[in-house]
C-alpha positions as CSV (number, residue, x, y, z in Angstrom):
1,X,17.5,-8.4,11.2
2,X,15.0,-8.6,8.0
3,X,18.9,-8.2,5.8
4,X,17.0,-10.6,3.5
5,X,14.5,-8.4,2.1
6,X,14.8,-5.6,0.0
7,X,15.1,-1.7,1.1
8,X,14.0,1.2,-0.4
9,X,16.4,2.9,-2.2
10,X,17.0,5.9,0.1
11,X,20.4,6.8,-1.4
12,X,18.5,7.5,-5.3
13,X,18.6,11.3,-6.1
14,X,15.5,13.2,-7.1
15,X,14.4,13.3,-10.4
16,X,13.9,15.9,-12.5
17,X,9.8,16.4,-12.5
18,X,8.6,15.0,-16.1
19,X,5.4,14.3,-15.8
20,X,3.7,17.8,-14.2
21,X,1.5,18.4,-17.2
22,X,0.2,15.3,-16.6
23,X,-0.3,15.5,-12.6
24,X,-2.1,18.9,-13.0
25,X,-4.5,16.8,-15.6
26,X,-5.4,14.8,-12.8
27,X,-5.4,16.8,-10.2
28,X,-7.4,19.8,-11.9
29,X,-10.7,18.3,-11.8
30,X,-11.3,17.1,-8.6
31,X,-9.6,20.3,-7.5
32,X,-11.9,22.6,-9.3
33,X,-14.9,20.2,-8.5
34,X,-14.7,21.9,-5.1
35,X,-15.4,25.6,-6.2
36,X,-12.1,26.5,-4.7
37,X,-10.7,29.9,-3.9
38,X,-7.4,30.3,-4.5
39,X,-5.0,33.4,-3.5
40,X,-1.5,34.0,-3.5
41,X,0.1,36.7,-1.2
42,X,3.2,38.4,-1.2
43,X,4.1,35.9,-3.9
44,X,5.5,38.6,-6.6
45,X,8.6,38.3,-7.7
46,X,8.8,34.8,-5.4
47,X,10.2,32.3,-8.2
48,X,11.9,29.0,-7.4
49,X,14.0,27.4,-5.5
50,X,11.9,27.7,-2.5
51,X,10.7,25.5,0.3
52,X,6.9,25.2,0.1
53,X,5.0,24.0,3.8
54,X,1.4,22.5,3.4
55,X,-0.8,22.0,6.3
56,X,-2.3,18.2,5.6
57,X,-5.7,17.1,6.4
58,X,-6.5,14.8,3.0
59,X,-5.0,13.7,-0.3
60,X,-7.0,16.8,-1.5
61,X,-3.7,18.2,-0.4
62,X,-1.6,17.0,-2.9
63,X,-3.9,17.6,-5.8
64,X,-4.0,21.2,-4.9
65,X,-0.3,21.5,-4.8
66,X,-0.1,20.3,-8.1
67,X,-2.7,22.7,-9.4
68,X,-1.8,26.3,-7.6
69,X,2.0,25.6,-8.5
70,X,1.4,24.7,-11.5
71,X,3.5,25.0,-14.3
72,X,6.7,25.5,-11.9
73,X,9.3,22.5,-11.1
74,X,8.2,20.6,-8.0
75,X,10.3,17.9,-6.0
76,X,7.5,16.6,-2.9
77,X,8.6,14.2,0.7
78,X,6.6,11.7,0.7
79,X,6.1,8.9,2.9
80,X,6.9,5.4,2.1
81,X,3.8,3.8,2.0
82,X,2.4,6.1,-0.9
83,X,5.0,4.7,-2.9
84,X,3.0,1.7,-2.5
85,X,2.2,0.3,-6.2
86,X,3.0,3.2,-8.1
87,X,7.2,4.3,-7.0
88,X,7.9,4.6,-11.0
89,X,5.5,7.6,-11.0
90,X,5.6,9.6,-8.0
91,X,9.8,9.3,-8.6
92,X,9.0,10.7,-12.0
93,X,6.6,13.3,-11.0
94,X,9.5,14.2,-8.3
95,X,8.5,11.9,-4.9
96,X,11.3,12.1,-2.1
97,X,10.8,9.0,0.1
98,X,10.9,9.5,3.9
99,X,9.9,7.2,6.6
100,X,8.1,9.2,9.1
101,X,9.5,10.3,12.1
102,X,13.1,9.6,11.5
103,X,16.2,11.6,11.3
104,X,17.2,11.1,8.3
105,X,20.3,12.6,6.9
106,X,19.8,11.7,3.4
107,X,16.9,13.7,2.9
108,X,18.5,16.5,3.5
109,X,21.1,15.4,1.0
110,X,18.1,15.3,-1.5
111,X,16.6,18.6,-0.1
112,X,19.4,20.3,-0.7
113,X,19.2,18.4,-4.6
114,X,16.1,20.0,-5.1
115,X,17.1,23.7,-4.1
116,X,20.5,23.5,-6.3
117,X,18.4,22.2,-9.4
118,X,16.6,25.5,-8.6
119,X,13.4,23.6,-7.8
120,X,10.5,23.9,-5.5
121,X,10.7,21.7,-2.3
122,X,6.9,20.8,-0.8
123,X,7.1,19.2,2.4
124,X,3.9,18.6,5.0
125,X,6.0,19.2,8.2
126,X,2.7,17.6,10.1
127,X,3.6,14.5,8.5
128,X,0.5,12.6,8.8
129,X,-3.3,13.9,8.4
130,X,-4.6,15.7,11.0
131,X,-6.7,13.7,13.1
132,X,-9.6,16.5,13.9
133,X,-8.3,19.6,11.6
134,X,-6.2,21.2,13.7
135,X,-2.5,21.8,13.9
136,X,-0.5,18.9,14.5
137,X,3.8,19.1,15.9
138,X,5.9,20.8,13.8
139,X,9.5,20.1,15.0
140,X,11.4,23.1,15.4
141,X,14.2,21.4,13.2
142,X,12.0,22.5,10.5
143,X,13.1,25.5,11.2
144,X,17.2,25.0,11.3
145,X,16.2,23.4,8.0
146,X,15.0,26.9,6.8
147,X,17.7,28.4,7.4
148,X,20.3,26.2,6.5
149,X,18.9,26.4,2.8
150,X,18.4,30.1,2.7
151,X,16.0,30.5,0.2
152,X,12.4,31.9,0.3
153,X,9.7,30.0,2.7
154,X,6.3,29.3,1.1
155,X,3.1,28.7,2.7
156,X,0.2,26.8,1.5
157,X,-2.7,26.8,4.2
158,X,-5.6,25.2,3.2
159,X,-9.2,24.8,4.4
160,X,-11.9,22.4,3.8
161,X,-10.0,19.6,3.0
162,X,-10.7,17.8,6.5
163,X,-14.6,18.8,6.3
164,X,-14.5,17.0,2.7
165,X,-13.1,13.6,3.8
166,X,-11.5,13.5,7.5
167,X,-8.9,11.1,8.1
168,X,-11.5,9.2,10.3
169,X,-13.7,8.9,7.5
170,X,-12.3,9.7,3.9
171,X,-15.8,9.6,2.6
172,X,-15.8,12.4,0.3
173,X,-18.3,14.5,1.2
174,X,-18.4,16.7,-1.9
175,X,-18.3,20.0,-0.4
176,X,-18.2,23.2,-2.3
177,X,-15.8,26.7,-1.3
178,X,-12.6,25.1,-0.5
179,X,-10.2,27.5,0.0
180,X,-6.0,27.6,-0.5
181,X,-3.3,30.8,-0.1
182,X,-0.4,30.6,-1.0
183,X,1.7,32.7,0.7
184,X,5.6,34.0,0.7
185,X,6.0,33.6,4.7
186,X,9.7,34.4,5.0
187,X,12.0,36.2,2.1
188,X,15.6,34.8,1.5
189,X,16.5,38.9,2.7
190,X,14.6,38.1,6.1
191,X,15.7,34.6,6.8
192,X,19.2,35.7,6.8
193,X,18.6,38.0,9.6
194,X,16.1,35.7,11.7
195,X,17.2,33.4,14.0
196,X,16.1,29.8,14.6
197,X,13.5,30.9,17.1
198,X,11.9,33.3,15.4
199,X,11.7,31.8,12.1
200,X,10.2,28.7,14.6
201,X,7.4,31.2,15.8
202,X,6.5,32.7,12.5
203,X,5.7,29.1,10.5
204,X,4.6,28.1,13.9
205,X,2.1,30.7,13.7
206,X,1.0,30.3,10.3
207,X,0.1,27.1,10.6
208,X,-2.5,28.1,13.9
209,X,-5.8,26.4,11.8
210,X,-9.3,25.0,12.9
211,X,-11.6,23.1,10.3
212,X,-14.4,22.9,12.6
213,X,-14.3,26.8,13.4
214,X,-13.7,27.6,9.5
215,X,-16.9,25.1,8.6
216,X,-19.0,27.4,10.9
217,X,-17.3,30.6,10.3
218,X,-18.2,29.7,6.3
219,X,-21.9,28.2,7.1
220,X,-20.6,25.1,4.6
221,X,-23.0,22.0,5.5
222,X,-22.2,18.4,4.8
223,X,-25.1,16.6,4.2
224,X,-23.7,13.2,4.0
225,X,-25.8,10.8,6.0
226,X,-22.8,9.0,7.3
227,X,-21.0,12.1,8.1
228,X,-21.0,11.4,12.0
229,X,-19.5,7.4,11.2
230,X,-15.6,6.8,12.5
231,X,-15.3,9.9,14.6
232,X,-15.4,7.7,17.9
233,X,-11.9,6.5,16.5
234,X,-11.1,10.4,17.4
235,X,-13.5,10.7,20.4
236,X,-12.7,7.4,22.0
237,X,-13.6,8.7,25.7
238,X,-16.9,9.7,27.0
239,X,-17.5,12.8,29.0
240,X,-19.9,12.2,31.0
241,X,-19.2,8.7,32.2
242,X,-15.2,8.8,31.3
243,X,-14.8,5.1,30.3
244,X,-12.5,4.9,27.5
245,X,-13.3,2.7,24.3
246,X,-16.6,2.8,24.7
247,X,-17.5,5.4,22.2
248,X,-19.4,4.1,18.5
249,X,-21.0,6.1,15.9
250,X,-23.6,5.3,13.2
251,X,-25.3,7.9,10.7
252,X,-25.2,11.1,12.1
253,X,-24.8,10.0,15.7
254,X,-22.0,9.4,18.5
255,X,-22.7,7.4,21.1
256,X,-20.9,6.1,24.2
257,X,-22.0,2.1,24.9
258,X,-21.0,2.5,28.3
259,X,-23.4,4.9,29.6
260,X,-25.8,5.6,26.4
261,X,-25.7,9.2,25.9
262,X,-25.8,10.5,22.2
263,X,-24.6,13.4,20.6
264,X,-26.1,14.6,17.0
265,X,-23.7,15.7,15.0
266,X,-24.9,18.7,12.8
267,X,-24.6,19.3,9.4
268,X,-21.9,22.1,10.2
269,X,-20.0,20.1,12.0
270,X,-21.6,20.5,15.8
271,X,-22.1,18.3,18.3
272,X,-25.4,18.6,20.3
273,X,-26.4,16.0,23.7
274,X,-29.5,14.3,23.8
275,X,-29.7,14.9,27.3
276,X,-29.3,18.8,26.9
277,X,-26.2,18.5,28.2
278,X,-23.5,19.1,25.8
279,X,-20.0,19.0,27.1
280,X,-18.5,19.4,23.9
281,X,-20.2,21.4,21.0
282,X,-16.7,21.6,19.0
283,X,-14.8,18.4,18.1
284,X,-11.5,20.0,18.8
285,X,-12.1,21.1,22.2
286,X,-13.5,17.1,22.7
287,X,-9.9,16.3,21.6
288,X,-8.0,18.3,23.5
289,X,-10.0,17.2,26.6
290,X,-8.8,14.1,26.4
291,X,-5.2,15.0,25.8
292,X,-5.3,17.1,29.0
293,X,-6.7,13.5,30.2
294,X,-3.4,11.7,28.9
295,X,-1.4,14.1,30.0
296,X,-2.6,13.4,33.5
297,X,-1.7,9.8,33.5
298,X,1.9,10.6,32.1
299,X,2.6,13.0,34.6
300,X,1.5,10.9,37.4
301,X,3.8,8.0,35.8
302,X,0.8,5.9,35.2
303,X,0.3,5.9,31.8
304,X,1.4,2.1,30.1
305,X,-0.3,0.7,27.2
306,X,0.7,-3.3,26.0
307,X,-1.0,-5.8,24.1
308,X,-0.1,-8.4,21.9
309,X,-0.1,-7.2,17.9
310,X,0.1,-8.2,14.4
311,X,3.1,-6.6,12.8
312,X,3.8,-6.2,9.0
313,X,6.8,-5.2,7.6
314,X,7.3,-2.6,4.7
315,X,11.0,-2.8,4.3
316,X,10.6,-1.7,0.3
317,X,6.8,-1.5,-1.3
318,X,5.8,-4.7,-0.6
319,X,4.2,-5.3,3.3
320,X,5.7,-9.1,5.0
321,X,3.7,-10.4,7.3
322,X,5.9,-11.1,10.1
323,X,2.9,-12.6,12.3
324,X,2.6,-12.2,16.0
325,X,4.6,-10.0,18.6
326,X,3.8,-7.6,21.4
327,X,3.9,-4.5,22.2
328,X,4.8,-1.9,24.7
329,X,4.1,1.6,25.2
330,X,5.3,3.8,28.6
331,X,7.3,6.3,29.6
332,X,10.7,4.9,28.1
333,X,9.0,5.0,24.4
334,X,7.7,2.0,22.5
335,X,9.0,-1.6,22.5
336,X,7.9,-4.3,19.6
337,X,9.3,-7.7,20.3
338,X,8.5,-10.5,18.3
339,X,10.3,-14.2,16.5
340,X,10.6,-14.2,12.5
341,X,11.7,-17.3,11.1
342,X,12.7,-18.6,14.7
343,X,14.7,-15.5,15.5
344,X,14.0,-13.3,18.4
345,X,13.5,-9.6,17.4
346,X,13.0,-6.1,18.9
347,X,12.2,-2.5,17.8
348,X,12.9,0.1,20.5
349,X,11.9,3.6,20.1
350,X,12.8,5.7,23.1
351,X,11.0,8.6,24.0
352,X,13.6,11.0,23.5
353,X,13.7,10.1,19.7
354,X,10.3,9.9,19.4
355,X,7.9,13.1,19.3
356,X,5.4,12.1,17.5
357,X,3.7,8.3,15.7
358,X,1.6,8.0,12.6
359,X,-1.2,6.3,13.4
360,X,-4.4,4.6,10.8
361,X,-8.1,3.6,11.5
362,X,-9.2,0.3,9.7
363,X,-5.8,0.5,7.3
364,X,-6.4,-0.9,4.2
365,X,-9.2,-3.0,5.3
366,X,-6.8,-5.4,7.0
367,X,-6.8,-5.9,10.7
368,X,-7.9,-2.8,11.9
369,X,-6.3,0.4,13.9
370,X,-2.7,0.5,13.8
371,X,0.1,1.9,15.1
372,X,3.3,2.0,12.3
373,X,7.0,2.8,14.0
374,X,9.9,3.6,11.8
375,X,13.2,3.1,12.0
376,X,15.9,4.4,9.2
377,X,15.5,1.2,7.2
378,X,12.0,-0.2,7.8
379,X,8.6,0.3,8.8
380,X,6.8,-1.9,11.2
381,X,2.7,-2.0,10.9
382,X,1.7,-2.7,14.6
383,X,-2.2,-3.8,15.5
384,X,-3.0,-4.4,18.8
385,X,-5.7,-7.5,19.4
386,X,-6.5,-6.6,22.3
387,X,-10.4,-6.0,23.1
388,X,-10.8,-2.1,23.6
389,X,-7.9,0.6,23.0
390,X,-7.7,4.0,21.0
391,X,-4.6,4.5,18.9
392,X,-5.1,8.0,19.2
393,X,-4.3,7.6,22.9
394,X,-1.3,5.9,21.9
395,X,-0.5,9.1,19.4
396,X,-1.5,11.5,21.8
397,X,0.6,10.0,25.0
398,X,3.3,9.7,22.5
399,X,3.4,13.6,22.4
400,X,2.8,13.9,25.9
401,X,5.4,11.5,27.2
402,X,8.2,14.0,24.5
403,X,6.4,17.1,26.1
404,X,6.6,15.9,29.4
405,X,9.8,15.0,29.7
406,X,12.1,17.0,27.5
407,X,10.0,20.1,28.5
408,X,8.8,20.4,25.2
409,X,11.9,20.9,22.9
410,X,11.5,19.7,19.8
């Protein structure tokens, strides 16, 4: 299905970086328009080819990898859809396509390009932006990866990113004291002697992070008016009436529509009840409250989510409307069904392939939340029209459904 459009070209090899002079250009000054502290650890003597992992909370990210790496080769994954309107360059400044959540065989292929051409390879194992600033999955393939290429692991933690412009918002906040290390995590000498688990605890590990916690660990205050506006598309059920889809925001204010309460949040990133009652003070622990929730209905077997969508199609750079269809979300994985040009279709994603979804709020303006699916040749743009749902549900029952029925092994 879709054989008449055209497909990414997965099978092109990377390019040589040519244009890093230039992407440190444009990187530099909105890095360094953030006061940022930089620091590299155990990073002497550490020269390319290495793998470099980034924790990812905003394009921020990327701008910073072109600046601290700077002037070293540097070969990034990226998803498709940042190749949107501007492939030529990111292949030029070294862009890897991938389609998210997709074994893909051919990437490896190109990772191991990278490493032979004595390269760096930057990845964001994550791969999407963290929701609230914590940790998102990181498959433990990541880890067979490591040591399959046997060179040095790098680190790149950074903080401030999410309080700057969260994915809910991207607002950018202009926030000063952003900080980045760079960090030698794992020498070639050690990874030969690790095994698979333990190099899986030790990047597990490093990337433990909370934005909220370092916000008021480093007293750094966003005074942005609107700083409060889209974080119900995160916190999308209330605690103290638990209806779902309920929640709004406005200014510096969450509100649930259901039962009325309010919460202020604060300009270091706390939330505060108007009733003097505050269930959740920190956003993560909000979060996490309702994945406990989600987990609940999974585990009882009563967890099912279907509506009809709108689905777009990004086979190449280039999104086809392929109008309406429905979907299906349960147990068994996802299930997109639709008719293009008079011919049935369906997508199937089971559960067992499927650990994790990339999700957007209000992408590109269009028609809203949506949910986007992969496959190895194209990418499927799913909004639901029905009146009230969360697509962080949907993300969060997506890792709950893996978790609860492979025990956990990703």
């Amino acid at each position: 299905m879709f054989e008449e459009y055209p497909k990414f070209d997965m099978e092109m090899k990377p390019k040589t970086p040519k244009l890093r002079f230039l992407s440190y250009l444009i990187a530099a000054p909105t890095v360094y328009s953030h006061k940022p502290k930089m620091r590299k650890v155990n990073m002497k003597g550490v020269k390319p080819p290495y793998i470099l992992l980034g924790n990812h909370n905003a394009f921020l990210d990327i701008q910073m990898l072109s600046v601290i790496n700077f002037p070293h080769l540097m070969n990034y994954v990226i998803a498709i859809d940042g190749f949107l309107g501007r492939e030529m360059f990111l292949r030029h400044i070294g862009g890897i396509c991938k389609r998210k959540f997709t074994t893909d065989t051919k990437l490896v292929e190109h990772i191991e390009t990278v490493i032979k051409n004595k390269h760096i390879l930057a990845m964001f194992p994550e791969a999407r932006y963290s929701l609230c600033g914590t940790t998102a999955i990181i498959p433990k393939s990541l880890a067979r990866l490591c040591k399959h290429l046997n060179v040095p692991v790098v680190t790149l933690i950074m903080h401030g990113h999410h309080i700057n412009s969260p994915f809910w918002n991207l607002h950018n906040r202009k926030i000063k004291g952003i900080e980045a290390e760079l960090k030698c995590l794992i020498t070639k000498e050690e990874l030969q002697d690790m095994s698979i688990d333990e190099i899986d605890e030790r990047i597990q590990h490093e990337f433990i992070y909370d934005e909220y916690a370092w916000q008021k660990k480093n007293k750094i205050p966003v005074t942005y008016e609107g700083r409060a506006e889209g974080l119900h598309k995160v916190l999308y059920k209330c605690p103290h009436c638990d209806k779902e889809y309920y929640m709004s925001s406005k200014g510096h204010t969450l509100k649930c529509d259901a039962c009325g309460k309010t919460w202020d949040y604060s300009i270091y990133g706390e939330l505060t009840g108007d009733d003097g009652v505050t269930e959740f003070s920190h956003i993560p622990d909000w979060y996490e409250w309702e994945r406990d929730e989600v987990r609940k209905e999974v585990e009882a077997g009563t967890y099912h989510f279907e509506s009809e969508v709108h689905i777009d199609l990004l086979p190449k750079d280039k999104f086809i409307p392929l109008g309406k269809g429905k979907l299906v979300h349960d147990l068994d994985g996802f299930k997109l069904t639709g008719i293009h040009k008079d011919q049935p279709y369906e997508v199937v994603l089971p559960s067992k392939s499927t650990y994790g979804v990339h999700i957007e709020y209000e992408y590109l303006g269009k028609y809203g939340d949506c949910v986007d699916l992969n496959t190895i040749d194209n990418t499927y743009y799913v909004y639901p029209e029905c009146e009230r749902f969360s697509v962080t549900k949907i993300s969060l029952a997506t890792e709950e459904i893996y978790k609860y029925k492979f025990k956990g092994k990703i």
